[in-house]
C-alpha positions as CSV (number, residue, x, y, z in Angstrom):
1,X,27.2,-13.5,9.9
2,X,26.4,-12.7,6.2
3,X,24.8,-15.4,4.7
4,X,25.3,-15.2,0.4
5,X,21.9,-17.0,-0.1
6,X,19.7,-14.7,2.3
7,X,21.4,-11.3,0.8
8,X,20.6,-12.5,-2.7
9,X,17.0,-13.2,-1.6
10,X,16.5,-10.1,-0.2
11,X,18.1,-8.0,-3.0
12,X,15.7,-9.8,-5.7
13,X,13.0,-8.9,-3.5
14,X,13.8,-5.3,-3.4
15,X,14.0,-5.6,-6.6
16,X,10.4,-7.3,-7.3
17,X,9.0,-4.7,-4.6
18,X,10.1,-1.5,-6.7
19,X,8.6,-3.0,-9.9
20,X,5.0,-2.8,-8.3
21,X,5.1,1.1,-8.4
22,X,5.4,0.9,-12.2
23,X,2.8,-2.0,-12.0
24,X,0.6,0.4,-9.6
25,X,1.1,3.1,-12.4
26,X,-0.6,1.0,-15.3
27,X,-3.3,-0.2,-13.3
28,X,-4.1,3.0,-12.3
29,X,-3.6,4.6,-15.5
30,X,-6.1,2.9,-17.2
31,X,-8.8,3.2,-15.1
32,X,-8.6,7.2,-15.7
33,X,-9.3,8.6,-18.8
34,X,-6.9,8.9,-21.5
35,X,-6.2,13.0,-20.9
36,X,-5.0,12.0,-17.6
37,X,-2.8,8.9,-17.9
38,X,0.4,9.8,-18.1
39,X,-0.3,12.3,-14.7
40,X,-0.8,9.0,-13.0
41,X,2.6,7.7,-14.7
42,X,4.4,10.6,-13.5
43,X,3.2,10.8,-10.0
44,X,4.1,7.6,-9.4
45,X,7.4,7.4,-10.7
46,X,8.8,10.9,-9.3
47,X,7.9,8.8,-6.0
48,X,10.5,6.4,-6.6
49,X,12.9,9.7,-7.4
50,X,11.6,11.4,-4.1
51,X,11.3,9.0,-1.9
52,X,14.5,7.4,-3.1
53,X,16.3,10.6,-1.9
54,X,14.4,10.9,1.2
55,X,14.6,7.4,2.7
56,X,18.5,7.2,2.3
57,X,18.6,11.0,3.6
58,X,16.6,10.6,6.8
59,X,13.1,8.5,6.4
60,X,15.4,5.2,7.0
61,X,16.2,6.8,10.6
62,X,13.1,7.8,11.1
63,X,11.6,4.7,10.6
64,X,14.2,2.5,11.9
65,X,17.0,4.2,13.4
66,X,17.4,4.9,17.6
67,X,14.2,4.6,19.5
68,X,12.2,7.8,20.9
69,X,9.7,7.3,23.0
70,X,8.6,4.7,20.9
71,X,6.7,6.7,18.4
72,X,9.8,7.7,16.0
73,X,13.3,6.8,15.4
74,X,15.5,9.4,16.1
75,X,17.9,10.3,13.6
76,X,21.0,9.0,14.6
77,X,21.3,7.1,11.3
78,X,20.8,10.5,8.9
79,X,22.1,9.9,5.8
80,X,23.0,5.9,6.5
81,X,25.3,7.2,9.2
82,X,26.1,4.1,10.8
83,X,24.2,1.8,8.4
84,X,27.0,-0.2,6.3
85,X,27.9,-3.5,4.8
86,X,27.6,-5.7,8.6
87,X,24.5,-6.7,9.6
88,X,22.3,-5.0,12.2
89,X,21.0,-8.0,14.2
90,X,17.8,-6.2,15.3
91,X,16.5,-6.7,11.8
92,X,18.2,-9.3,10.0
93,X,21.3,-11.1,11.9
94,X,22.3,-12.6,7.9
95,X,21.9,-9.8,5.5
96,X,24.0,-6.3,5.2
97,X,22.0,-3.7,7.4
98,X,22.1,-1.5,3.9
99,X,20.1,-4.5,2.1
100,X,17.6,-4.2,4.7
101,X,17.7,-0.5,4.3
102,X,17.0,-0.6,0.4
103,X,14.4,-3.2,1.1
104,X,12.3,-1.4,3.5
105,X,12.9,1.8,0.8
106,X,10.5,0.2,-1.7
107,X,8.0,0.0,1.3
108,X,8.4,3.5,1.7
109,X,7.8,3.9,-2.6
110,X,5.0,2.5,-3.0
111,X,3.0,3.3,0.1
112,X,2.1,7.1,-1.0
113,X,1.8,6.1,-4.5
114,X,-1.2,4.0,-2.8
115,X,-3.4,7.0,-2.7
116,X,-2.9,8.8,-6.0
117,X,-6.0,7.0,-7.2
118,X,-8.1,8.9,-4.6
119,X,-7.5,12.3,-6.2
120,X,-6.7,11.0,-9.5
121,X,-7.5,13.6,-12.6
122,X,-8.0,16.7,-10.1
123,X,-4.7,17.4,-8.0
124,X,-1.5,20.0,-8.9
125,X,1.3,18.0,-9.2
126,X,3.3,20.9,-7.4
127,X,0.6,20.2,-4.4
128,X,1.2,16.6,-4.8
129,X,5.0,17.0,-4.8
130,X,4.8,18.9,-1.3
131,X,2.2,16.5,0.0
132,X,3.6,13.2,-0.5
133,X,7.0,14.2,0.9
134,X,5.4,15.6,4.2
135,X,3.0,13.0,4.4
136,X,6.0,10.4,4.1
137,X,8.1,12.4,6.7
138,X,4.6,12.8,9.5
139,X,2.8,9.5,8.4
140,X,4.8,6.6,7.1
141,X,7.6,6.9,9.0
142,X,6.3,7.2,12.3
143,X,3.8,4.2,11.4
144,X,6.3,2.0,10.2
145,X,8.5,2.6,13.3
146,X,5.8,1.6,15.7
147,X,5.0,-1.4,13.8
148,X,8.1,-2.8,12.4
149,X,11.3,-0.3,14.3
150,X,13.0,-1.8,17.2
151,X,11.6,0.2,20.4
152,X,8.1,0.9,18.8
153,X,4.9,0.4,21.0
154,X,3.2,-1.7,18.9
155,X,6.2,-3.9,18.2
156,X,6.5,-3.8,22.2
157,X,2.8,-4.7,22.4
158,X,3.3,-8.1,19.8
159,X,1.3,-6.8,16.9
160,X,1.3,-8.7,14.0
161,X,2.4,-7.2,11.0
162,X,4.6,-9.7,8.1
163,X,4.4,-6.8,4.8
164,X,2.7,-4.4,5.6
165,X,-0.6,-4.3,6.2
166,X,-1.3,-1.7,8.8
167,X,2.0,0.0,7.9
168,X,1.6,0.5,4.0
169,X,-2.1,-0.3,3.0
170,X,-4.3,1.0,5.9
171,X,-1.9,4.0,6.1
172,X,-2.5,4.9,2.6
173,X,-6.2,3.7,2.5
174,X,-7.8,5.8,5.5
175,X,-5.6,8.7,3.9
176,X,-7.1,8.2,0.6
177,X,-10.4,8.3,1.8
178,X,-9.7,11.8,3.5
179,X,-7.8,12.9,0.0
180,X,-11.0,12.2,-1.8
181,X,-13.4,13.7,0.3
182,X,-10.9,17.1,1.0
183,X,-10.4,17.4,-2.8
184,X,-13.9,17.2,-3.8
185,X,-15.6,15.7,-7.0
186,X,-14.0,15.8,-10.4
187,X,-16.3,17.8,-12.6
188,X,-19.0,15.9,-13.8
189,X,-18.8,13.3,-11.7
190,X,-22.2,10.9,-12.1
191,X,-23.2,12.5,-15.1
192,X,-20.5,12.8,-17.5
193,X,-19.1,9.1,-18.6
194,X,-15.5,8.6,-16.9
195,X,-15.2,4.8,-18.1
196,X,-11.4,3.7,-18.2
197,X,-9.7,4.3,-21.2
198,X,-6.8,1.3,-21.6
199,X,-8.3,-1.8,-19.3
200,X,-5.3,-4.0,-21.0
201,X,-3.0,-1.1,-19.2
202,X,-4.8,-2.2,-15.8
203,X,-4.4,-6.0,-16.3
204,X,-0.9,-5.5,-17.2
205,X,-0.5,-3.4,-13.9
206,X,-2.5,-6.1,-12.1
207,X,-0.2,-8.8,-13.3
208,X,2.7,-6.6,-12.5
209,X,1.9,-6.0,-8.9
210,X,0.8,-9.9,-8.3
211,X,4.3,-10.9,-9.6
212,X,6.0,-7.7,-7.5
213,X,3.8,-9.2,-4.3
214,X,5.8,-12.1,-4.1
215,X,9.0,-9.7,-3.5
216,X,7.3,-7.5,-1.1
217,X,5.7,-10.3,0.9
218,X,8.3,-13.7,0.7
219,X,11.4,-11.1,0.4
220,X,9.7,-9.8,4.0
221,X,10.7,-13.4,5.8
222,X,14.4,-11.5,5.2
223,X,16.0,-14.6,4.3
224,X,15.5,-17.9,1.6
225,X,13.8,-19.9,4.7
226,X,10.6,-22.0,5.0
227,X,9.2,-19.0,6.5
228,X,9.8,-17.3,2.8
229,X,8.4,-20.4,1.2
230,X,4.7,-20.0,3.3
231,X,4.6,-16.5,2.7
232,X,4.8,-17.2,-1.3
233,X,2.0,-20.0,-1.3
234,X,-0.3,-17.7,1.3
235,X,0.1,-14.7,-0.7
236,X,-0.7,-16.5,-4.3
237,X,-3.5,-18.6,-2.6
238,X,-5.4,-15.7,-1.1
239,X,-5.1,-13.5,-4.4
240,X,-6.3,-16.7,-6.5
241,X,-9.7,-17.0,-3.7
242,X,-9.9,-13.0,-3.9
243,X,-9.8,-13.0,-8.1
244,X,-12.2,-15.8,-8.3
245,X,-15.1,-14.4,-5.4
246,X,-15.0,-11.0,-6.6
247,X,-15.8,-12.4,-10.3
248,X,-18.4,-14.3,-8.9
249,X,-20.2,-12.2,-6.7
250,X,-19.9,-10.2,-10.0
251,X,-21.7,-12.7,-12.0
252,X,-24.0,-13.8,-9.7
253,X,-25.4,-9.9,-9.3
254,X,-25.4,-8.6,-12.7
255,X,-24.5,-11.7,-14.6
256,X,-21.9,-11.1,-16.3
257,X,-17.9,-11.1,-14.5
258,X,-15.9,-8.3,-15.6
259,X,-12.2,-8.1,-16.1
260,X,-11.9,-4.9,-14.1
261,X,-13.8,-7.3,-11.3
262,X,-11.2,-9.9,-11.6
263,X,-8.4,-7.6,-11.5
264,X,-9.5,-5.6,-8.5
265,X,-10.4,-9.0,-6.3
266,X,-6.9,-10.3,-7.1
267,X,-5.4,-6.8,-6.4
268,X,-7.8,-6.8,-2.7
269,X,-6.6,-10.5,-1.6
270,X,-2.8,-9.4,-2.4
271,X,-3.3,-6.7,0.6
272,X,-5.0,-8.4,2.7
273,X,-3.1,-11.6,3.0
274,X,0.5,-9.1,3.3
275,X,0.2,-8.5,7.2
276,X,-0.8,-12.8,7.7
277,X,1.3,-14.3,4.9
278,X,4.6,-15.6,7.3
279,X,1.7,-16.2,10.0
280,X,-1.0,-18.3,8.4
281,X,-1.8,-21.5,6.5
282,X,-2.9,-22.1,2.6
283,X,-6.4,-23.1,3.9
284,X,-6.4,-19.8,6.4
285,X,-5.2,-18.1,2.9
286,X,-8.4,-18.9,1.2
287,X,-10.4,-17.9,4.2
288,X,-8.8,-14.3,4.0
289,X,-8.6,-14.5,0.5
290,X,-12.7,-14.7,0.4
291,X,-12.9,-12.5,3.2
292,X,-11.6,-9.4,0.9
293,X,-12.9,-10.5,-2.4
294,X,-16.4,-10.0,-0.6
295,X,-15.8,-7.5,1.8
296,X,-13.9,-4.9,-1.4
297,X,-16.4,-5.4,-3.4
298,X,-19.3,-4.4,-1.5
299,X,-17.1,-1.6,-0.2
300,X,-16.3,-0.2,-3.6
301,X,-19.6,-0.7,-5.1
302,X,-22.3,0.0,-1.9
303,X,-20.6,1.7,0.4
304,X,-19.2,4.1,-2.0
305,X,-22.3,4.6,-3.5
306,X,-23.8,5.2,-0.6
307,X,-22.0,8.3,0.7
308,X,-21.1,9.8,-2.4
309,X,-17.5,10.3,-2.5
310,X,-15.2,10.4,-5.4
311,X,-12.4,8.3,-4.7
312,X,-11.3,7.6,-8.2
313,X,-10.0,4.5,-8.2
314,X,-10.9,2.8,-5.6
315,X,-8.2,3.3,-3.0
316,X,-10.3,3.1,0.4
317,X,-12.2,-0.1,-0.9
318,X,-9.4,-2.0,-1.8
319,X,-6.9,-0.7,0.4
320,X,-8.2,0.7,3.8
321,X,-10.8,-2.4,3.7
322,X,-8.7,-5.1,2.4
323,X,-6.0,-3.9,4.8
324,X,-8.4,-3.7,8.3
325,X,-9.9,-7.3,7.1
326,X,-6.1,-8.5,6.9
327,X,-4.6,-7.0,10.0
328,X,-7.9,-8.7,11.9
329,X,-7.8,-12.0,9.9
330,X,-4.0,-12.1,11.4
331,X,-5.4,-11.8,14.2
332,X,-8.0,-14.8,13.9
333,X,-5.8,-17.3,11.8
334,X,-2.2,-17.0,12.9
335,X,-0.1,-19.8,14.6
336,X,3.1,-20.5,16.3
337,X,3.2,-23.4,14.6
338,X,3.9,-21.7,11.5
339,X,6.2,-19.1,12.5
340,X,7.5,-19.1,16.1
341,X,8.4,-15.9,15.7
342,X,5.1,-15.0,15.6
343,X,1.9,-15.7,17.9
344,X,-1.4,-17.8,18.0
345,X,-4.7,-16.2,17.2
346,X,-7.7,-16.5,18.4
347,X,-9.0,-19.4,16.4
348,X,-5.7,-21.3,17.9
349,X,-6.7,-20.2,22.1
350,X,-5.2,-16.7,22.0
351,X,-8.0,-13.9,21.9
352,X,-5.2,-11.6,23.0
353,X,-3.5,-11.6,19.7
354,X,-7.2,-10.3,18.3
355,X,-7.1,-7.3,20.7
356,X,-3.9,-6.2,19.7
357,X,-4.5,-6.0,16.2
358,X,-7.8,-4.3,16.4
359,X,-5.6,-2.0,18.7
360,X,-3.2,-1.4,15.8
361,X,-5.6,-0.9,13.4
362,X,-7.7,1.8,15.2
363,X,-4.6,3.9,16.2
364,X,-3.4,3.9,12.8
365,X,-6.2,4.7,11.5
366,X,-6.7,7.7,13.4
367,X,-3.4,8.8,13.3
368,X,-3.4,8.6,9.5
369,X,-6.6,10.1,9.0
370,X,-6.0,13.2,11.0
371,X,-2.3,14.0,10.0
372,X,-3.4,13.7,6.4
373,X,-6.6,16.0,7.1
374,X,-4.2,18.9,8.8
375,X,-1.7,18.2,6.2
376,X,-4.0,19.3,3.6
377,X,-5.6,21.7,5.1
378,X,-2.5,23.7,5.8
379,X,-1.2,23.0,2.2
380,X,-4.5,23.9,0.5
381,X,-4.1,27.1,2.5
382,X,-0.8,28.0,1.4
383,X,-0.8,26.7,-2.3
384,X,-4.2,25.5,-3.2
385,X,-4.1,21.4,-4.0
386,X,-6.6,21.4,-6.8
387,X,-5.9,22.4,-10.2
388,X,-8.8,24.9,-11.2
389,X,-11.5,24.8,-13.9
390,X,-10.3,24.6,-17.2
391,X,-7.1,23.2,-16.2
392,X,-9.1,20.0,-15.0
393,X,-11.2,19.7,-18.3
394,X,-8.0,20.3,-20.5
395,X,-7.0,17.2,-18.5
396,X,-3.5,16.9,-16.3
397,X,-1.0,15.6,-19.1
398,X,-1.2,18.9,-21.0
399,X,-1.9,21.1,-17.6
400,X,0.5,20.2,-15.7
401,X,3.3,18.2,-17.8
402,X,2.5,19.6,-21.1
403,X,2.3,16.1,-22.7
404,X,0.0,14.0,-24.4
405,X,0.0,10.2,-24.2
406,X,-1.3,9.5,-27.5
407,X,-0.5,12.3,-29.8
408,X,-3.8,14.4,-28.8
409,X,-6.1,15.9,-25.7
410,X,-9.6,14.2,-26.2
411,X,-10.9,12.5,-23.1
């Protein structure tokens, strides 16, 4: 039975969800520099044209339709064929089965936009175009069926996933990390300055995806419950925890905090609380919260350093690391007690729960990492995925969109 209050929920959370791809945009737009913003812009709202099209055409069934061999849905449900106005009680027994639908649709958004920051400043947007629709089609959906579609194996198993987690941030994380290293080095890299050009742009897009989070992760309870409630107080506790460690470690090492810092720790405790959030407690939030503001950091600024790679903006530190710490930290802190729905961890007596979400994260990864590697291969083959020379140096708002965002091309 349709319940009016759930429905509304939902629908504002859809809602919240798609504004975090605009919100992505401008936090990732101002770390690059000013000859590239609007490239960043673009990509990431064509993905909310393309994907729009795609998930109503046949990603929704994909993801969620008819179980095959519990890997992918079949696609029994192309073009909402037999998703209308009743509700599908698999998913959400008080909301229309095409609220759902839309919901999970912003999922699908802003996942690929995820990893535009790995090859920010270098990649063809025709390449891009191609990519991100195959990679939807061969990675996210698939993923997201296992995880979330009724029939998939790790559903079957009891992994733990409330937002999105494994499904949206590890996907795109692991993925960015093979974009970066595929695409190579933008020219200069370590010895030309590549500082970002509009950090207000980035606290704005910070700000935006924090308030967007709320939508992604309490919308995700699929109705206005107490279940809803916990996920909104998790999610804005563990970002809070993340903000302020990140800024600290910050200051501690180089004595000063930066507002990048800030922005980025907030940005890693929103994606790793996502998969715990209708799972865990407030104090269990801080825990995680600490967990990624520590763990991001030193990913993005010693581990990165370490090997060399150029993932622009931070994607695999952020993303892949916050995501794994997350999916595992489900794993450690969640309770029955909380949701019923859900399972103890194994600080409440169930090591099992631990297993199966180390499980989940190893498989994705793997998965993710070598679709995307043969994926680009195979379209860097064909097409070529990096813009050449001088198109790069002109910078990608004249190259490849023939537009400037502030009236000129200096960097």
């Amino acid at each position: 039975m349709i319940n009016s209050g759930d429905t509304a929920f939902v629908l504002v959370g859809a809602a919240l969800v798609l504004v975090m791809t605009p919100g992505l945009a401008f936090f990732y737009g101002g770390m690059v520099r000013r000859k590239n913003v609007l490239s960043i812009l673009m990509q990431c709202f064509i993905l909310m044209c393309l994907v729009g099209v795609q998930w109503v055409l046949f990603g929704y069934s994909l993801a969620f339709g008819p179980d095959l061999g519990h890997f992918v849905g079949s696609l029994g449900w192309i073009g909402l064929h037999g998703v209308g106005l009743d509700p599908n009680p698999d998913y959400a027994a008080t909301i229309p089965h095409e609220a759902f639908m839309i919901f999970q649709c912003m999922f699908a958004i802003i996942t690929p936009a995820l990893f535009i920051g790995a090859f920010a400043e270098r990649i063809k947007f025709s390449a891009f175009f191609i990519f991100v629709l195959a990679w939807a089609v061969l990675v996210y959906d698939p993923v997201a069926h296992w995880v979330w579609g009724t029939g998939g194996w790790l559903r079957n198993l009891g992994a733990l996933d409330f937002a999105g987690g494994t499904v949206v941030h590890i996907n795109a994380g692991i993925s960015a990390l093979a974009l970066a290293v595929l695409i190579g080095k933008r020219q200069g890299y370590g010895t030309v300055p590549m500082a970002p050009h509009n950090l207000p742009f980035t606290v704005l897009g910070a700000g935006l995806l924090w308030f967007g989070w709320f939508g992604f992760n309490a919308a995700s309870a699929l109705a206005a419950n107490g279940i809803a409630v916990n996920a909104f107080v998790t999610t804005n506790t563990a970002t809070a925890a993340a903000g302020l460690t990140w800024a600290v470690i910050e200051w501690v090492r180089k004595g000063k905090p930066t507002m990048l810092g800030c922005a980025s720790g907030a940005v890693a405790g929103l994606v790793a609380i996502t998969p715990a959030c209708g799972f865990v407690g407030p104090l269990s939030a801080i825990a995680i919260g600490i967990g990624a503001g520590g763990f991001c950091y030193l990913a993005v600024t010693s581990v990165k350093a370490k090997f060399g790679y150029d993932d622009a903006l931070d994607v695999f530190g952020v993303h892949c690391i916050g995501g794994v710490w997350g999916a595992l930290a489900t794993g450690l802190f969640a309770q029955k007690l909380i949701n019923a729905a859900g399972n103890d961890g194994l600080f409440f007596g169930n090591p099992r729960q631990f297993l199966i979400q180390l499980l989940g994260v190893g498989t994705t990864m793997v998965y993710a990492l070598v679709v995307t590697i043969v994926l680009y291969l195979a379209l860097d083959k064909l097409i070529g995925m990096r813009v050449d020379a001088e198109e790069e140096y002109m910078g990608l708002d004249l190259s490849q969109h023939n537009e400037s965002a502030y009236g000129g091309d200096s960097e």
